[in-house]
C-alpha positions as CSV (number, residue, x, y, z in Angstrom):
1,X,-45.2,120.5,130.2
2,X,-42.3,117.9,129.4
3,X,-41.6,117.6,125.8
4,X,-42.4,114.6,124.7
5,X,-40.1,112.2,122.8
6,X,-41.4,111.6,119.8
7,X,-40.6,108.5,117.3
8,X,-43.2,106.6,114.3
9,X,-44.8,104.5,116.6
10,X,-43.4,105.6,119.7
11,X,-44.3,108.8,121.9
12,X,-43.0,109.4,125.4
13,X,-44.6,111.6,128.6
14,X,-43.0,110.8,131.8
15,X,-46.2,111.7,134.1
16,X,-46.3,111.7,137.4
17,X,-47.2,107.8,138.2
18,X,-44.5,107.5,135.9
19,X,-41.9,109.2,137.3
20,X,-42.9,107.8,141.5
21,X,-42.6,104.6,139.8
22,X,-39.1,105.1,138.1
23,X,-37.7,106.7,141.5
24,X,-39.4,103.7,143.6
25,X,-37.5,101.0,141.0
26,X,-33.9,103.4,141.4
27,X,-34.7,103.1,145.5
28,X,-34.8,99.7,145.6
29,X,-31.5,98.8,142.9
30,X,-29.8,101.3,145.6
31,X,-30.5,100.1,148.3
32,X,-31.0,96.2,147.6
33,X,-28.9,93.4,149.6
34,X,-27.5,96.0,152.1
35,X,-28.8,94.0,154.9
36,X,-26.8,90.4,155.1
37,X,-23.9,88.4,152.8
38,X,-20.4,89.1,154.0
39,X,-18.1,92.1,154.1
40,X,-15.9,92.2,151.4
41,X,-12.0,91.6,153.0
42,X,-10.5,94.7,152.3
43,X,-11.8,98.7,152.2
44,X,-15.4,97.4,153.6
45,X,-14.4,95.6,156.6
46,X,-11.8,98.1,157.4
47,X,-14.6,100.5,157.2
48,X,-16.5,98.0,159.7
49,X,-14.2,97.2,161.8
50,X,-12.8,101.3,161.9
51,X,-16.7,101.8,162.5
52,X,-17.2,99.1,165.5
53,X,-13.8,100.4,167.6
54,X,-15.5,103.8,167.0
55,X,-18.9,102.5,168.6
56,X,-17.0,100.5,171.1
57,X,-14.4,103.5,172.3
58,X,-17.3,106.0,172.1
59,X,-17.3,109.0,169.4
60,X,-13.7,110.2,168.7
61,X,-11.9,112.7,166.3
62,X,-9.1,109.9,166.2
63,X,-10.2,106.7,164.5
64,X,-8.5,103.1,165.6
65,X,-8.4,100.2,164.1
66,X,-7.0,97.1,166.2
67,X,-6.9,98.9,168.9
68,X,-4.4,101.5,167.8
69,X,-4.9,105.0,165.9
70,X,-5.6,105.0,162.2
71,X,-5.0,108.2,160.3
72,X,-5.9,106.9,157.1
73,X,-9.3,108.4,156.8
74,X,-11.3,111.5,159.0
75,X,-14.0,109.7,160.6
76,X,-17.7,111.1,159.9
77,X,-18.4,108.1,157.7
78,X,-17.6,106.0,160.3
79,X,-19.2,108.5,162.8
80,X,-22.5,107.9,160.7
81,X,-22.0,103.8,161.3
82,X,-21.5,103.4,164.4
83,X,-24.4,105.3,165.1
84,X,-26.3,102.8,162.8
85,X,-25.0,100.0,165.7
86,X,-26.9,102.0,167.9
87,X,-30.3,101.5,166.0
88,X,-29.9,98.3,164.2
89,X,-27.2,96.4,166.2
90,X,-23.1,95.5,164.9
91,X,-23.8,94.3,161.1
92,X,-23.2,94.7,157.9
93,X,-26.2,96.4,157.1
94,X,-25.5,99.8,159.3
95,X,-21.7,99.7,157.9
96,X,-23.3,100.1,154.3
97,X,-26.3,102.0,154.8
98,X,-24.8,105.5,154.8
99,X,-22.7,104.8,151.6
100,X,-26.3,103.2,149.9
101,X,-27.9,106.3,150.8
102,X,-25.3,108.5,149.6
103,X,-24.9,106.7,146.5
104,X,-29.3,107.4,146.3
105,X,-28.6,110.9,147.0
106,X,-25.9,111.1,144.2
107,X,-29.2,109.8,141.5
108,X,-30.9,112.7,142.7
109,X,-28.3,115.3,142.5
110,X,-27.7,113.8,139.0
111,X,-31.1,114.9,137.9
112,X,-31.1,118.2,138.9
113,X,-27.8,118.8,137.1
114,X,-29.0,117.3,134.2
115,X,-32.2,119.5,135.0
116,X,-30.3,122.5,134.9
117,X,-28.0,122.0,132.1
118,X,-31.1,122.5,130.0
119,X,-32.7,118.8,130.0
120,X,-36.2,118.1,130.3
121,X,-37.8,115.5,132.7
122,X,-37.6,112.8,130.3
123,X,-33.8,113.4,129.8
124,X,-33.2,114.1,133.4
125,X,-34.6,111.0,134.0
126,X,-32.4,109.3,131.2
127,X,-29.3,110.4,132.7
128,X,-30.6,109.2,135.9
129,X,-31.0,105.9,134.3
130,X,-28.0,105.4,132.6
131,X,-26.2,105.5,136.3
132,X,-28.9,103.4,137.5
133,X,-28.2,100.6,134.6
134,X,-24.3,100.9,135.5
135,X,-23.9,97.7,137.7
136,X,-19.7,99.1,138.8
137,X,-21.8,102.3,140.4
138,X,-24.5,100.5,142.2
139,X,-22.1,97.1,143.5
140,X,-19.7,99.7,145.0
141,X,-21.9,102.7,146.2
142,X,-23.8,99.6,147.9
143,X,-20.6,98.4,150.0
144,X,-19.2,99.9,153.4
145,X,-17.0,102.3,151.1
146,X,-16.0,106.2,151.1
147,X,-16.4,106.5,147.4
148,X,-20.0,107.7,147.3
149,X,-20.1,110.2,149.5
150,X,-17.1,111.7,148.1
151,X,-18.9,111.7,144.8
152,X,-21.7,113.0,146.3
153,X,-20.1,116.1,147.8
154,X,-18.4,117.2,144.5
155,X,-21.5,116.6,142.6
156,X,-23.5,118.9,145.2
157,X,-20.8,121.5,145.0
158,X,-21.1,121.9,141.6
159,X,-24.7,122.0,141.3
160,X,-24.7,124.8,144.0
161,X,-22.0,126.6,142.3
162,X,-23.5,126.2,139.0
163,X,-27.4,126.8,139.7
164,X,-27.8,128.7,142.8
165,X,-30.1,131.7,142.5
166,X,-27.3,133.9,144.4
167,X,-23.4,133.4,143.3
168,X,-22.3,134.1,146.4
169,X,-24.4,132.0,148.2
170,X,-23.7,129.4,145.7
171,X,-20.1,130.0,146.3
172,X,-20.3,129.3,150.1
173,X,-22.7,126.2,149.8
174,X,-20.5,124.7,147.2
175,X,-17.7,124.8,149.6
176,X,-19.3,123.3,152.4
177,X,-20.1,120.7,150.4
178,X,-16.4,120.3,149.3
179,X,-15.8,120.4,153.0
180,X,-18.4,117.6,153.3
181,X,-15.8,115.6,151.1
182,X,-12.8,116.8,153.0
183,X,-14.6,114.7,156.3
184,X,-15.9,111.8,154.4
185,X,-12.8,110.7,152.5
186,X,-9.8,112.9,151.7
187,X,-9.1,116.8,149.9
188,X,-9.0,115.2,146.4
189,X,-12.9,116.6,145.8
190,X,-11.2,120.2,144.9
191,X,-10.6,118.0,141.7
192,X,-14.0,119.3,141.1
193,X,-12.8,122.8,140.5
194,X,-11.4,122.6,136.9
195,X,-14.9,121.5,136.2
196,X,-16.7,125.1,138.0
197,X,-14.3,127.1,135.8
198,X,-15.4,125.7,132.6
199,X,-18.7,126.3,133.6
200,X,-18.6,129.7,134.3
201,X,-16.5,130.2,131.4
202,X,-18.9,128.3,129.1
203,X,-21.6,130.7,130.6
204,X,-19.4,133.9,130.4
205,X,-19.7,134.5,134.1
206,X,-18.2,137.5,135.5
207,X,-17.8,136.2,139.0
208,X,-15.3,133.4,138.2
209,X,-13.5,134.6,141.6
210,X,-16.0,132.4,142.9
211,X,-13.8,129.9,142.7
212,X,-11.3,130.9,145.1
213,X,-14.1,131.5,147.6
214,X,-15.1,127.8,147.2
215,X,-11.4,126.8,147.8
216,X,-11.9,129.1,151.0
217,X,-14.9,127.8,152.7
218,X,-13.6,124.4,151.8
219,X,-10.1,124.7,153.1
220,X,-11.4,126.6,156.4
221,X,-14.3,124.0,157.3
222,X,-12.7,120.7,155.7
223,X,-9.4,121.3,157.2
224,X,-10.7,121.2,161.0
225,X,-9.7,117.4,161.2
226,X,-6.5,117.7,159.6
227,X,-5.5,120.3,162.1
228,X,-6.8,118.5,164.9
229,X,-5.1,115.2,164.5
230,X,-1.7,116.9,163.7
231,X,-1.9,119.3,166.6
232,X,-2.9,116.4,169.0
233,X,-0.4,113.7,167.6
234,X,2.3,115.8,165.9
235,X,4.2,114.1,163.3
236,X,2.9,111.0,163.9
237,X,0.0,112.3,161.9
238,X,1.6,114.0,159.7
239,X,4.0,112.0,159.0
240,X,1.7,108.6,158.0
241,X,-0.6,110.8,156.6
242,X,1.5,112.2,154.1
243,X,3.6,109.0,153.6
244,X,1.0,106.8,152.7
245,X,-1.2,109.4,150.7
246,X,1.4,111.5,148.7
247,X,4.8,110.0,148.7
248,X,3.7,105.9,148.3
249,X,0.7,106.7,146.0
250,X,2.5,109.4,143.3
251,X,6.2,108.1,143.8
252,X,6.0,104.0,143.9
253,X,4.2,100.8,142.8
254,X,1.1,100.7,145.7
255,X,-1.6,98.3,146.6
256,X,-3.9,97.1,143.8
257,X,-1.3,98.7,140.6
258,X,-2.5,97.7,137.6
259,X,-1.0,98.1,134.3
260,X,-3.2,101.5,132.6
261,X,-4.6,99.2,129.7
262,X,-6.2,96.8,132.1
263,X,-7.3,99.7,134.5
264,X,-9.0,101.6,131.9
265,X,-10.5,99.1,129.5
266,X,-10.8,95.9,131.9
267,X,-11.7,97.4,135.3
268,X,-13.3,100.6,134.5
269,X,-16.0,99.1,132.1
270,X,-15.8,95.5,132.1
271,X,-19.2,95.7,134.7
272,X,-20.7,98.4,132.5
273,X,-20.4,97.8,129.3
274,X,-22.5,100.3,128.0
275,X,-20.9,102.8,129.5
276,X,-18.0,102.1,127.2
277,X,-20.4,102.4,124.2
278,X,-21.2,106.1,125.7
279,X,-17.9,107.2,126.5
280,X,-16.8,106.0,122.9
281,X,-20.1,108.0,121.4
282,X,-19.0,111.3,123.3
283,X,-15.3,111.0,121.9
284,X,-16.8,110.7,118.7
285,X,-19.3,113.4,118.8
286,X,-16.2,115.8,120.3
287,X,-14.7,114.9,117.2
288,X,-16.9,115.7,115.0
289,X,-17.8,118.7,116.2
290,X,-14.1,120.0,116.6
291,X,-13.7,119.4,120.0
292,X,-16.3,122.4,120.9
293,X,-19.0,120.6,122.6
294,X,-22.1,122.1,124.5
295,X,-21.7,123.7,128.1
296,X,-22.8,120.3,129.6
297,X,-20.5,117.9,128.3
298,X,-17.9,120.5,128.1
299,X,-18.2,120.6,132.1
300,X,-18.6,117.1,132.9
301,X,-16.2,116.5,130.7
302,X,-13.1,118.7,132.6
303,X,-14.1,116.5,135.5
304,X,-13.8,113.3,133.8
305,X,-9.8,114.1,131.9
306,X,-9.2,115.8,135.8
307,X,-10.1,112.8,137.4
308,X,-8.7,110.1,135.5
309,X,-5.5,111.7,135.2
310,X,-5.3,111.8,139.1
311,X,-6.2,108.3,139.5
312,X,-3.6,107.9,136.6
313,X,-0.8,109.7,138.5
314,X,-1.4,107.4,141.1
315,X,0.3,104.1,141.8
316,X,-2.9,102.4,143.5
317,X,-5.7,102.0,140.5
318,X,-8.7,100.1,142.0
319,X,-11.7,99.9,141.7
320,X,-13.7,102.4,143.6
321,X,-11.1,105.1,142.7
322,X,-13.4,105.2,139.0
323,X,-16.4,105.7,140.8
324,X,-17.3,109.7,140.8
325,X,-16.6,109.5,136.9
326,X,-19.7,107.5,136.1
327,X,-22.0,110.1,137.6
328,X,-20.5,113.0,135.3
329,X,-20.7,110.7,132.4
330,X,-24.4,109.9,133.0
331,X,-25.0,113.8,132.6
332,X,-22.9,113.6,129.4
333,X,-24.3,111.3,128.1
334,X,-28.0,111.9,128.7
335,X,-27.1,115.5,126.8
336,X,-25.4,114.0,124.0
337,X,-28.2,111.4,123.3
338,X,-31.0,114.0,123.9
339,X,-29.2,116.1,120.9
340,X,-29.1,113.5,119.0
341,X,-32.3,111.9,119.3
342,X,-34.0,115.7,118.3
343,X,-32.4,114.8,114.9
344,X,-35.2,114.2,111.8
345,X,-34.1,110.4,111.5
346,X,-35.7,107.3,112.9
347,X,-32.5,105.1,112.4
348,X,-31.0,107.3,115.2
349,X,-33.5,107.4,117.1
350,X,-34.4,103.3,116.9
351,X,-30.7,103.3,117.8
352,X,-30.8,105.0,120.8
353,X,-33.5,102.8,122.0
354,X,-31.6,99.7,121.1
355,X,-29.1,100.9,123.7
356,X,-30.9,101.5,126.6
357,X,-32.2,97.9,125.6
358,X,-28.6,97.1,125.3
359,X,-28.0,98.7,128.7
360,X,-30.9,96.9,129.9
361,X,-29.7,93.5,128.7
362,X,-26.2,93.3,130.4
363,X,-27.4,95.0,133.5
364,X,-28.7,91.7,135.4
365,X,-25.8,89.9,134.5
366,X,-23.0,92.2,136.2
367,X,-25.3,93.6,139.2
368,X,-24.6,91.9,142.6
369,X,-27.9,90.9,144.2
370,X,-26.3,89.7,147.0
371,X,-23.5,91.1,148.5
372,X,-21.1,88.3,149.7
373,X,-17.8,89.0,149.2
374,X,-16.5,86.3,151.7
375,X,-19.1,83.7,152.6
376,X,-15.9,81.1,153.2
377,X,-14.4,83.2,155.7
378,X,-17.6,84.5,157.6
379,X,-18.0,80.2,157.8
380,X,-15.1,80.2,159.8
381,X,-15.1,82.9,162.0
382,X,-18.6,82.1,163.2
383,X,-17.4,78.5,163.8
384,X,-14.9,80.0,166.5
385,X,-15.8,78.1,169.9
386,X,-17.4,80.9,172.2
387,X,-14.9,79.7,175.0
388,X,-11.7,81.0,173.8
389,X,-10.0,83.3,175.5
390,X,-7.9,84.7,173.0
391,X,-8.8,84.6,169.2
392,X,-6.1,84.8,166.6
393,X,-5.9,85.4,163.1
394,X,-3.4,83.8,160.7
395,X,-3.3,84.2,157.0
396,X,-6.9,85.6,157.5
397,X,-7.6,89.6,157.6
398,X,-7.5,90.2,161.5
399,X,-9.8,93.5,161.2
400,X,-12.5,91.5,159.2
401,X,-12.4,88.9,162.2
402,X,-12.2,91.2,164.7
403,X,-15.3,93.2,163.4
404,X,-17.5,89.6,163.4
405,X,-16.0,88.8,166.5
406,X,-16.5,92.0,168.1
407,X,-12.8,91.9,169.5
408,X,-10.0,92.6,168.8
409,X,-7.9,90.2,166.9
410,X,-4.5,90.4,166.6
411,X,-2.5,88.6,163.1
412,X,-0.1,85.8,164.2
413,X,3.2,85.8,162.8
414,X,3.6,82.5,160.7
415,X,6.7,82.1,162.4
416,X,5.3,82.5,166.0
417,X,4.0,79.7,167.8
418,X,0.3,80.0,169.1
419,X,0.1,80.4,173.0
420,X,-1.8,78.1,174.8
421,X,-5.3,78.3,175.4
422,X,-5.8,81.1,172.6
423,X,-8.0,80.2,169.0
424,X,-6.7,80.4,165.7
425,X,-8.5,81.3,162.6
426,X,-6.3,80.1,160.1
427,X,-6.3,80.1,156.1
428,X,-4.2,77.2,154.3
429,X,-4.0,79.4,151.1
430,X,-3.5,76.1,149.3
431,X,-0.5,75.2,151.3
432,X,-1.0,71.4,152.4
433,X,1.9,71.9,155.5
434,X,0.0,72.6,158.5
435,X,2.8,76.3,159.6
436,X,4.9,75.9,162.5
437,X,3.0,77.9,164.7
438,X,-0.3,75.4,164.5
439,X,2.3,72.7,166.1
440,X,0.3,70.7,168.6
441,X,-3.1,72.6,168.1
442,X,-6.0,70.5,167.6
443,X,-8.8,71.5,164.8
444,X,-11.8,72.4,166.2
445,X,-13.6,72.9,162.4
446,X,-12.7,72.7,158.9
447,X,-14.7,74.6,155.9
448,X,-14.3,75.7,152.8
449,X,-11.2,77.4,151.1
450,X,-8.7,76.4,153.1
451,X,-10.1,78.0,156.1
452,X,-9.7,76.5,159.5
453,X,-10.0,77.1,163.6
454,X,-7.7,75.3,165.5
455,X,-7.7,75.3,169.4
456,X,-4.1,75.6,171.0
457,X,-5.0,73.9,174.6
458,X,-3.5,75.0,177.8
459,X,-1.1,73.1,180.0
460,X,-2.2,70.0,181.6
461,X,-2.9,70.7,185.6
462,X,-1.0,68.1,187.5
């Protein structure tokens, strides 16, 4: 049976209707406003329109974007979308669907951890709730994004390596899982590691070398892509690969930079305030108990210092790069408020619940019931005349048109004149000179935001 958490006035089962109920309420804040809105203009309409080339071209090892190969990422998320266009047609809700599920999956995995780490079903479900009440996690596990099922694979290899009846078995599932990562986003889930030696140190585990047989499977089955593209395109591959991923990112300012202050403080917790509250509670508890902690938060804790000094190193701090902390804290902190609220005092424990009330409070405020990034722009592109022959893009993101569009749309230079008889989808960006290359085009619509189409018409026929 559950211990029950006991306060004067206050006793708590989690039964079964109970606990249906909770995991019915986490579905639906997972899952909700997947299906319509607009894609936001960057990472999730890349992921769309990476997703749609792969759908139109047919199902490749090499993903395209415009029409021309894109190493950026290994394709299996977008493998997993473009089947989705298969079932439910080219939308936005098959480009988030597998991240929203993955992000689900992630709530689950988080449970059993927290399950194995010692907690009981009412503090599994409490760390399972304090990710559910973190508005960042669900707005960006929700989006077209990578992030998730990154998170996801890291969070399963740890609970295989950490809880699986056999260690070697453990071993070898863990690293499938890491591989899992390796085909979803990038090699930065061995970032993970750290975390698995702590663990078996904290349980005095003989078999540490377990790690190196994670690293193995990982390397041998996650590596497949890597070796593919650079034995079919050379240094082509390798070359952009390890430009933009290593040099750019560790080396020099990148996209998004922010200054570490507003990172950490501003982006990392302004939606999830609470979470600040936690993390602060945990560096205090470490603190006071001499920086020993428990095996739990000892363990998600090595992931969380790995993690953010990675995404430190790095030039490009954005927002989905804090993701897979928030998971790992949830753990933490469901451990940390369990231990305290077993305490013989009633002011700690009435604190404890006027947190999750807290948490509770600032949560509908900072969720995104409806995802629309770009409502302005989706205005315009569907406002493009169905007769146009060629459709271009200027000061507008041509992969976010071309994914609506289902076409490829190439960017006009500003400094290029439009050819006759093509569209323009154009973006004044609060300029009130109408560029060069819009000379002699008539507008066919105006909306909001500066955004425009203009019709470039062919020669007169004499």
């Amino acid at each position: 049976m559950p211990r029950s958490l006991k306060l004067p006035g206050f006793s708590f089962r989690p039964g079964t209707a109970f606990f249906v109920c909770f995991w019915t309420v986490v579905a639906v804040v997972s899952l909700w406003g997947i299906w319509g809105g607009s894609l936001d203009t960057w990472d999730e309409a890349l992921t769309a329109e990476r997703s749609r080339e792969m759908f139109r071209q047919g199902w490749s090892m090499t993903v395209h974007r415009l029409g021309q190969p894109d190493f950026n990422k290994p394709p299996l998320y977008y493998w997993t979308a473009a089947a989705g266009f298969s079932l439910f047609g080219l939308g936005e809700f098959a480009v988030r669907l597998p991240s929203a599920l993955m992000g689900l999956a992630c709530m689950f995995v988080v449970y059993r951890l927290a399950r194995g780490y010692g907690a009981d079903r009412a503090a599994g479900l409490l760390a399972v709730f304090l990710l559910a009440v973190t508005p960042h996690w669900l707005n960006i596990s929700r989006e077209g994004l990578l992030d998730s099922g990154m998170t996801l694979s890291m969070l399963l290899a740890l609970w295989a390596y950490a809880f699986h009846p056999s260690p070697v078995r453990g071993a070898v599932w863990a690293g499938l899982a890491l591989a899992l990562g390796f085909w979803i986003k990038n090699p930065c889930v061995l970032f993970i590691l750290p975390a698995m030696f702590v663990h078996s140190l904290s349980r005095k585990d003989p078999h540490t070398w377990r790690i190196l047989l994670v690293l193995a499977v990982a390397l041998a089955f996650g590596s497949a892509w890597y070796v593919h593209q650079a034995a079919v395109w050379g240094e082509r591959f390798t070359d952009f690969y390890f430009d933009y991923n290593m040099k750019q990112r560790f080396t020099r300012d990148f996209q998004g930079h922010r200054s570490a202050a507003d990172f950490y403080l501003r982006y990392l917790f302004k939606e999830s305030p609470h979470m600040l509250v936690l993390a602060a509670a945990l560096a205090g508890a470490a603190l006071v108990r001499m920086l020993r902690p428990g095996p739990c938060i000892a363990v998600q804790s090595t992931f969380i210092v790995t993690w953010l000094v990675l995404i430190h190193l790095m030039h490009s701090k954005r927002a989905p790069y804090i993701v897979p902390v928030y998971p790992f804290l949830a753990i933490a902190g469901a451990d940390f408020l369990k231990s305290m609220w077993e305490r013989p005092s009633a002011k700690i424990r009435y604190a404890i619940l006027a947190f999750g009330v807290f948490a509770l409070a600032v949560w509908p405020g900072q969720y995104n019931f409806r995802i629309d990034k770009n409502p302005a722009m989706l205005d315009a592109i569907h406002a493009v005349p169905n007769d146009c022959g060629q459709v271009l893009a200027l000061n507008v993101p041509a992969h976010v048109a071309s994914f609506y569009l289902d076409r490829v749309v190439p960017e006009l230079e500003p400094g290029t004149a439009a050819p006759e008889g093509t569209c323009v989808l154009y973006n004044a960006k609060n300029s009130a000179q109408l560029p060069a290359a819009l000379s002699g085009a008539t507008q066919a619509w105006s909306g909001r935001n500066g955004y425009s189409v203009w019709r470039v018409a062919p020669p007169a026929v004499r």
